[in-house]
C-alpha positions as semicolon CSV with decimal commas, in nm:
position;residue;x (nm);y (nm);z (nm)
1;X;6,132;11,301;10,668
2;X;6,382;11,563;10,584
3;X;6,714;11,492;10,744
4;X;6,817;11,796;10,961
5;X;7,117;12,002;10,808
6;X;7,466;11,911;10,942
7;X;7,529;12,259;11,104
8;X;7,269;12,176;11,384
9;X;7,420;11,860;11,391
10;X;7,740;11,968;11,537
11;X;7,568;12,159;11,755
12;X;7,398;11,851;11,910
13;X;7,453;11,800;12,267
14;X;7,433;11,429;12,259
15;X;7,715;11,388;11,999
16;X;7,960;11,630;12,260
17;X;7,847;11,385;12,519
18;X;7,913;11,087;12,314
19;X;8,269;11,206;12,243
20;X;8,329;11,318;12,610
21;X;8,239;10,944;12,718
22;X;8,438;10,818;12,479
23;X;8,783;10,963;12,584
24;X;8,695;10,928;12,938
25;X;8,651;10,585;12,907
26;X;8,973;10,496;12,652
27;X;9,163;10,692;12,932
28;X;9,028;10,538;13,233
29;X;9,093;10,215;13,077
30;X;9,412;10,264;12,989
31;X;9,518;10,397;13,325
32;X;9,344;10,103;13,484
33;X;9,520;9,847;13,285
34;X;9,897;9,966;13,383
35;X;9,827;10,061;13,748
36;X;9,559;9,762;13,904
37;X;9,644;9,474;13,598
38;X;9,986;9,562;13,447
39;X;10,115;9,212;13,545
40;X;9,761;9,023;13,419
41;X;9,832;8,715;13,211
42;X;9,599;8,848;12,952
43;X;9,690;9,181;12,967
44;X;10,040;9,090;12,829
45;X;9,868;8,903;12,553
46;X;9,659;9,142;12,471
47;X;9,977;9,366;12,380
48;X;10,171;9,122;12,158
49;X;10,031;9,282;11,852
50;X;10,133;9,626;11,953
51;X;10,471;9,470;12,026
52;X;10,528;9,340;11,681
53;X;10,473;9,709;11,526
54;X;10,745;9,813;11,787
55;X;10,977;9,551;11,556
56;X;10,862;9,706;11,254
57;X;10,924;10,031;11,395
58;X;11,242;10,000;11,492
59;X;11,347;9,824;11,154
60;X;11,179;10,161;10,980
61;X;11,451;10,366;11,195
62;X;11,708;10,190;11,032
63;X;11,659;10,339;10,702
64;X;11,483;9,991;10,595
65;X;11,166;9,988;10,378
66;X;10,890;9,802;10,475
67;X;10,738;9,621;10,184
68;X;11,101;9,660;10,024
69;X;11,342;9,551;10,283
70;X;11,097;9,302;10,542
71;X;10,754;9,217;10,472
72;X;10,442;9,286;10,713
73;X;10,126;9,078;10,769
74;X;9,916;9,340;10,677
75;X;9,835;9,537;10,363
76;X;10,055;9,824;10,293
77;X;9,793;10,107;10,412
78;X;9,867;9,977;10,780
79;X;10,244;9,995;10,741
80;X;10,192;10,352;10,613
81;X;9,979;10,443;10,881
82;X;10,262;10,340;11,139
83;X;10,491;10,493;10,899
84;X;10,346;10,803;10,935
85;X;10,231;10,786;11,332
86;X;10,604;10,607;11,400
87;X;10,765;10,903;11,543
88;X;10,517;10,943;11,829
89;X;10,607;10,568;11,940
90;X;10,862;10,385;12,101
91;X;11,025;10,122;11,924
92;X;11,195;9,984;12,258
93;X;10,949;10,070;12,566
94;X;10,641;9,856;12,533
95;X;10,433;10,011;12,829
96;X;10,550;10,358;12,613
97;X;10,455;10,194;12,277
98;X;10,106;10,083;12,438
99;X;9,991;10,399;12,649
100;X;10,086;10,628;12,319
101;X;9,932;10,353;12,046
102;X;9,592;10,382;12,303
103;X;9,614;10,709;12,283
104;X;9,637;10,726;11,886
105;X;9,377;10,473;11,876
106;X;9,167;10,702;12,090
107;X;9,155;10,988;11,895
108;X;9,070;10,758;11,591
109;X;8,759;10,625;11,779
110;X;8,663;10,973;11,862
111;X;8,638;11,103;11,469
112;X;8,445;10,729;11,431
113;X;8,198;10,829;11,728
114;X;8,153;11,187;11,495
115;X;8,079;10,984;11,192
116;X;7,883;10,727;11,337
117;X;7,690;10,987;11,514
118;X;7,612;11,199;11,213
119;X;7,480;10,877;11,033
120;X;7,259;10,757;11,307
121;X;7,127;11,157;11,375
122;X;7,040;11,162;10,999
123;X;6,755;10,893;11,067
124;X;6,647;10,868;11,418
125;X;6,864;11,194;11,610
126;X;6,664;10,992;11,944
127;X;6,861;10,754;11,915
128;X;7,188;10,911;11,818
129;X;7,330;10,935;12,173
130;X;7,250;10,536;12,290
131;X;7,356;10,392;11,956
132;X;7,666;10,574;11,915
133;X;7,767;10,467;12,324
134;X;7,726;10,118;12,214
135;X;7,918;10,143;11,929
136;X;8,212;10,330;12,130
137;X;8,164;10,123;12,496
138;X;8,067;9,825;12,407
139;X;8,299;9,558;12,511
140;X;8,515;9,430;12,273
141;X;8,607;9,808;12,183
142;X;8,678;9,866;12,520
143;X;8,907;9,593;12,524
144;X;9,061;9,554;12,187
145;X;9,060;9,900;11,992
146;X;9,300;10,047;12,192
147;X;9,566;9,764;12,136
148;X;9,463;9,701;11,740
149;X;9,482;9,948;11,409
150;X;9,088;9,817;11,303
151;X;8,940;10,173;11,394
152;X;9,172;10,309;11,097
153;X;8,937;10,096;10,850
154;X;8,665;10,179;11,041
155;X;8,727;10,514;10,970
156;X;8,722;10,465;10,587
157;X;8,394;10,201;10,648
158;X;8,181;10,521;10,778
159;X;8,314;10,767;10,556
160;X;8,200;10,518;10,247
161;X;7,863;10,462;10,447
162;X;7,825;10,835;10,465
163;X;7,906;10,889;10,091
164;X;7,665;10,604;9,984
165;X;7,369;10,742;10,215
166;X;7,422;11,083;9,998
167;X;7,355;10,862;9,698
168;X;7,791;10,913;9,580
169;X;7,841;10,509;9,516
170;X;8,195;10,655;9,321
171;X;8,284;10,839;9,635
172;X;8,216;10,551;9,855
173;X;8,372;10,316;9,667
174;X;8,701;10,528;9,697
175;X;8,660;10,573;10,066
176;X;8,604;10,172;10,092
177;X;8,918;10,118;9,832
178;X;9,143;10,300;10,071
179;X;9,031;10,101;10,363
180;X;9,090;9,796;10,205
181;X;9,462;9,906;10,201
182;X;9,439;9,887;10,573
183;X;9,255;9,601;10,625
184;X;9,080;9,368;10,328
185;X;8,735;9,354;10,459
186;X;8,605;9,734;10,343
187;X;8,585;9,578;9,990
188;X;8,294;9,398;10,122
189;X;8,121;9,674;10,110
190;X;8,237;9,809;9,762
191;X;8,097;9,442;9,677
192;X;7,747;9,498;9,832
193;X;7,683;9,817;9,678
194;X;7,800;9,721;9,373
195;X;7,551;9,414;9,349
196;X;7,237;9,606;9,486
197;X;7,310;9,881;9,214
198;X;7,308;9,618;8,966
199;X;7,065;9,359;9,027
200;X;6,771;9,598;9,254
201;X;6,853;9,943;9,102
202;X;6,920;9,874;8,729
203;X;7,225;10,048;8,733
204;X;7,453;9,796;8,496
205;X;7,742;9,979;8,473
206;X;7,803;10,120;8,806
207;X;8,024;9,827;8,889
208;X;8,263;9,892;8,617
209;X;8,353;10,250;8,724
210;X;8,371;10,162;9,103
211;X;8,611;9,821;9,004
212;X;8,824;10,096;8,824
213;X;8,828;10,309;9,119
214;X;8,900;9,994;9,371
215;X;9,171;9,865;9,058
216;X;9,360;10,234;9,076
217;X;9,332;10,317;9,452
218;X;9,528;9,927;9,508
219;X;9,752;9,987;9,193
220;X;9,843;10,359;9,308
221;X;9,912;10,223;9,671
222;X;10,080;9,958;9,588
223;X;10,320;10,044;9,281
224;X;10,599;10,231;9,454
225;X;10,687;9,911;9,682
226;X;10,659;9,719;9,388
227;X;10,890;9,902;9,213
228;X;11,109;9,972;9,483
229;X;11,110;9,589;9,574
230;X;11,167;9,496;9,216
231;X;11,482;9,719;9,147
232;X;11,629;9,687;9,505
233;X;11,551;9,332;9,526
234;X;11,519;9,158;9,226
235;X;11,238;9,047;9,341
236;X;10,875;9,082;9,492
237;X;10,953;8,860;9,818
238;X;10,882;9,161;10,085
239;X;10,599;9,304;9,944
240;X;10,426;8,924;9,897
241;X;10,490;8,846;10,237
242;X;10,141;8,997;10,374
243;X;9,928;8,758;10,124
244;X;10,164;8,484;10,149
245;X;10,141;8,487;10,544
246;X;9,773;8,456;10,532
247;X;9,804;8,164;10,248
248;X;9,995;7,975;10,485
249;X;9,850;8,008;10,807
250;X;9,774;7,708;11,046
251;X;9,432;7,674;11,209
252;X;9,399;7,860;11,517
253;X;9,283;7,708;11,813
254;X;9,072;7,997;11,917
255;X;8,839;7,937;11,606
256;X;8,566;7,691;11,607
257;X;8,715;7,412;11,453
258;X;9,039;7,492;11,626
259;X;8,795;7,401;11,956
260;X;8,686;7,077;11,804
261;X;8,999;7,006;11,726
262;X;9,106;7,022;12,111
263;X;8,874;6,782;12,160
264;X;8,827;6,520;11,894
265;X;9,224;6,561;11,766
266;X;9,341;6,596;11,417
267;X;9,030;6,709;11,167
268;X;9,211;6,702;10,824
269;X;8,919;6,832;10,617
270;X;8,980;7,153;10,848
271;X;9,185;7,239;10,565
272;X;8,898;7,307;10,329
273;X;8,763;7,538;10,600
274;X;8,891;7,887;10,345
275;X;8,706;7,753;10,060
276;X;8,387;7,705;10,301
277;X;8,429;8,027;10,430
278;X;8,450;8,181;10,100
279;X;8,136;8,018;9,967
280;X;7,923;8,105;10,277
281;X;8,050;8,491;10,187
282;X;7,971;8,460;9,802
283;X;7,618;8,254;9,894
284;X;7,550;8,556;10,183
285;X;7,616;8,843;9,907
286;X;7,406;8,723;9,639
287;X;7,155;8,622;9,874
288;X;6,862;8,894;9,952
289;X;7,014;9,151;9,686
290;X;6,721;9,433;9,815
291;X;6,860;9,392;10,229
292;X;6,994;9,697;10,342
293;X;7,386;9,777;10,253
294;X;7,431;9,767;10,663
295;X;7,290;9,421;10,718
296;X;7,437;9,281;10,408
297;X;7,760;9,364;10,503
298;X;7,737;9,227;10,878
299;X;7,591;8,921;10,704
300;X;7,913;8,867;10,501
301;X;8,136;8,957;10,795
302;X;7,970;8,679;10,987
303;X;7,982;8,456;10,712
304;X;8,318;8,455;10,708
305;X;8,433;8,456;11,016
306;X;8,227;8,115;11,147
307;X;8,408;7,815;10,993
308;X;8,719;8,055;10,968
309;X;9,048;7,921;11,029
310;X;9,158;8,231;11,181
311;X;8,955;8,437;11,459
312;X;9,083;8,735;11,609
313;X;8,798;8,871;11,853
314;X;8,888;9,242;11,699
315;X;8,728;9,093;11,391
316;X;8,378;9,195;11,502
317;X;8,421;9,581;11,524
318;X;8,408;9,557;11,177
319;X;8,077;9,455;11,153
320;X;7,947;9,619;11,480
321;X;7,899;9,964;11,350
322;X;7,715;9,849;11,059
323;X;7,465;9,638;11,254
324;X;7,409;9,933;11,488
325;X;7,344;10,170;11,184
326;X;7,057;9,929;11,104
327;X;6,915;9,970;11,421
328;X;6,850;10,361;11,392
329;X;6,511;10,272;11,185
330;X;6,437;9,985;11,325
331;X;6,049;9,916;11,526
332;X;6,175;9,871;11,877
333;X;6,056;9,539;11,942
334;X;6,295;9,443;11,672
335;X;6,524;9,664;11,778
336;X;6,532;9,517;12,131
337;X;6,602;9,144;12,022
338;X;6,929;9,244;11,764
339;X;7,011;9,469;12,039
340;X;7,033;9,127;12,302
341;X;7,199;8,947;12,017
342;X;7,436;9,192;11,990
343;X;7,493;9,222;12,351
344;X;7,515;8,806;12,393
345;X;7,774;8,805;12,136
346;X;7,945;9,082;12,285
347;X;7,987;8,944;12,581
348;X;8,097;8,600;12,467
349;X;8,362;8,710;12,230
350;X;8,587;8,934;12,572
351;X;8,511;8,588;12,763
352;X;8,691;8,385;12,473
353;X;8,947;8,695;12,438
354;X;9,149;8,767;12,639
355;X;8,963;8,644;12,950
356;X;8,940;8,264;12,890
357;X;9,232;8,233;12,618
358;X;9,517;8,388;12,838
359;X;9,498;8,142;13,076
360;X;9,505;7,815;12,814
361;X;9,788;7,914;12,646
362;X;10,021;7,654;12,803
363;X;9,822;7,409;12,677
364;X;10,013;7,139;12,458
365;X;9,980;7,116;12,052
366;X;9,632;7,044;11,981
367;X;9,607;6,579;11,966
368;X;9,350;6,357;12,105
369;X;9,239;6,437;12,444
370;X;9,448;6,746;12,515
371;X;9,155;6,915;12,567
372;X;9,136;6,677;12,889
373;X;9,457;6,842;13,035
374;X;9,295;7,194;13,030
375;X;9,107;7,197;13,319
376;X;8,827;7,434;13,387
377;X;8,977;7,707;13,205
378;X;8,991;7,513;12,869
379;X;8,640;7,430;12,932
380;X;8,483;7,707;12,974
381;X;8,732;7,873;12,686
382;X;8,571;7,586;12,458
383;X;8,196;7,641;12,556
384;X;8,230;8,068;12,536
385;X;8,360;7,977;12,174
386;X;8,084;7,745;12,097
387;X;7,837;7,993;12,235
388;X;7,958;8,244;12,031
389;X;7,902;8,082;11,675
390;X;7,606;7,991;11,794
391;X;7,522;8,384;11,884
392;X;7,657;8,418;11,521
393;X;7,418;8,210;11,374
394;X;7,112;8,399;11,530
395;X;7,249;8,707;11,451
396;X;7,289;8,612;11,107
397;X;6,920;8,397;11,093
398;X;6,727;8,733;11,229
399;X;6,929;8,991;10,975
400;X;6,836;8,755;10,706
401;X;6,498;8,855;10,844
402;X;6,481;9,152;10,792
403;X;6,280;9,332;10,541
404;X;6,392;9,496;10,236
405;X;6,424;9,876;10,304
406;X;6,056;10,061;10,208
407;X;6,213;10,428;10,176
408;X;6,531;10,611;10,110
409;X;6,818;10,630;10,397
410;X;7,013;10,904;10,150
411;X;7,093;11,243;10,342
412;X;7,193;11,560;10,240
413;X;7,505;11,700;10,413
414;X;7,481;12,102;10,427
């Protein structure tokens, strides 16, 4: 079937509708959270991430460089977003610095809800309206994207989806290149592509001139703080800090093997735990080379995040609008059972954050049997994290499922 032009598009109700319900509900949210739960344990944990850009902020406003002067956890696309949005927050007020980051965050989501909308109206425009309400309401956006930067990648994960569906790989390997600057996970993407092209589509050389377009969009990015760094510094401490950080990061409780490690004490293989993660990712992509670009990606994302030795709950709205872009062509009895996967694991992942892991935060150093001074909150922290690798695994069992795409998702944009 032809897909309808984009000028009728924007003249869809349901994608007016869509965006109307998803201000509403950032707003409602957001007024919610600072008049009924503004002294909520989890509610103040659930703003220590926003806090820590109010330190970068602040250090900007004193003429220093980030990636030059002080190193940031994150690639240098996210410092240059809050470069660039950093006049609009405070660097001092943290209820200021929240409501105005929630409201940034906000108008992000509603140019995702657009994109994700005109992707999903391409293929089945029935299902535009319910598809693009999960992907906005659905939990752990509700929760999290207000008080995290992940819809900025998002942004660049739909635009590349958009580009690849109109049969540009080059185009969305640039938009997928400059989300990887914000966060590292849109180079999944570039990585799916670039295999399908090669080893279902014949294409042997496609992977060359999108690596050159992923090796200049990183190089272009991140020269001038290399530079800078290099003849300020004398060296390239600051701008190593983000990978170095991540090198050197403990296990996390809140992970899977963090929760065994509650309850059985030290695990010193845990340490091996990257290099398991890594080959479940690189097994996952070559696996199934014909399985839909959407799938293949949520496959890696959940690869990597099971034996991980880091889990932030955000993690899955990276993967959640890809899985629901699957869904728009899907027969609806298969439809229905991802669509109760996806609402399981939902559900689990806001019970294990913030709702079950604000109140076990006193908890001592993980040793054997602190997991027995937790009381019931611990516990049922431990068996919502359990639960939710489990939900992972299903997930991932009935993508890997699926059948290999029959026609042509590519659209034509007028």
């Amino acid at each position: 079937m032809q897909p309808p032009e984009g000028g009728v598009w924007l003249r869809e109700r349901s994608l007016w509708i869509a965006l109307a319900a998803t201000l509403a509900a950032r707003a409602a949210l957001a007024f919610a959270a600072f008049t009924w739960f503004a002294d909520a344990a989890w509610l103040g944990h659930l703003l220590i991430d926003v806090s820590r850009w109010g330190h970068v902020l602040e250090q900007a406003r004193r003429g220093l460089v980030p990636f030059v002067d002080f190193g940031i956890e994150y690639p240098v696309g996210a410092g240059l977003f809050y470069w660039l949005v950093g006049p609009l927050l405070s660097a001092t007020d943290l209820r200021h610095l929240a409501l105005t980051h929630a409201a940034v965050m906000a108008a992000v989501d509603g140019v995702n809800v657009a994109l994700f909308h005109r992707l999903v109206w391409a293929v089945s425009p029935r299902r535009a309206l319910g598809l693009s309400l999960l992907f906005s309401l659905n939990l752990t956006a509700l929760v999290l994207a207000p008080a995290r930067f992940d819809s900025v990648a998002v942004s660049f994960v739909l635009l590349g989806c958009l580009a690849h569906r109109q049969g540009r790989p080059l185009r969305a390997a640039c938009w997928w290149s400059l989300g990887s600057l914000v966060k590292w996970f849109p180079a999944l993407l570039l990585a799916v592509q670039e295999l399908r092209a090669y080893r279902v589509e014949g294409r042997r050389s496609q992977w060359l001139r999108s690596g050159l377009v992923l090796a200049g969009i990183t190089l272009l990015a991140n020269a001038p703080f290399l530079l800078l760094c290099w003849m300020h510094k004398g060296n390239l401490e600051a701008w190593l800090y983000s990978y170095r950080f991540h090198l050197r990061r403990p296990l996390y409780w809140d992970t899977l093997l963090g929760v065994l490690q509650l309850w059985l004490g030290p695990l010193p293989w845990e340490r091996y735990a990257g290099l398991w993660s890594f080959a479940l990712v690189a097994a996952t992509l070559l696996l199934r080379p014909a399985l839909r670009l959407e799938y293949k990606a949520t496959l890696a994302c959940l690869a990597g995040l099971l034996l991980n030795r880091v889990y932030s709950p955000q993690f899955h709205l990276w993967f959640y609008p890809l899985l629901l872009l699957g869904l728009a062509d899907e027969p609806l009895p298969r439809m229905r059972r991802l669509l109760a996967l996806f609402a399981g694991l939902d559900v689990l992942n806001v019970l294990v954050y913030p709702v079950a892991f604000a109140h076990t935060l006193l908890l001592a150093p993980p040793r054997p049997g602190a997991a027995l001074e937790g009381g019931g909150w611990l516990a049922a922290f431990s068996i919502a994290m359990v639960l939710r690798s489990l939900a992972q695994v299903a997930l991932g069992a009935e993508l890997l499922r699926s059948p290999a795409p029959t026609g042509s998702l590519r659209m034509t944009v007028a």
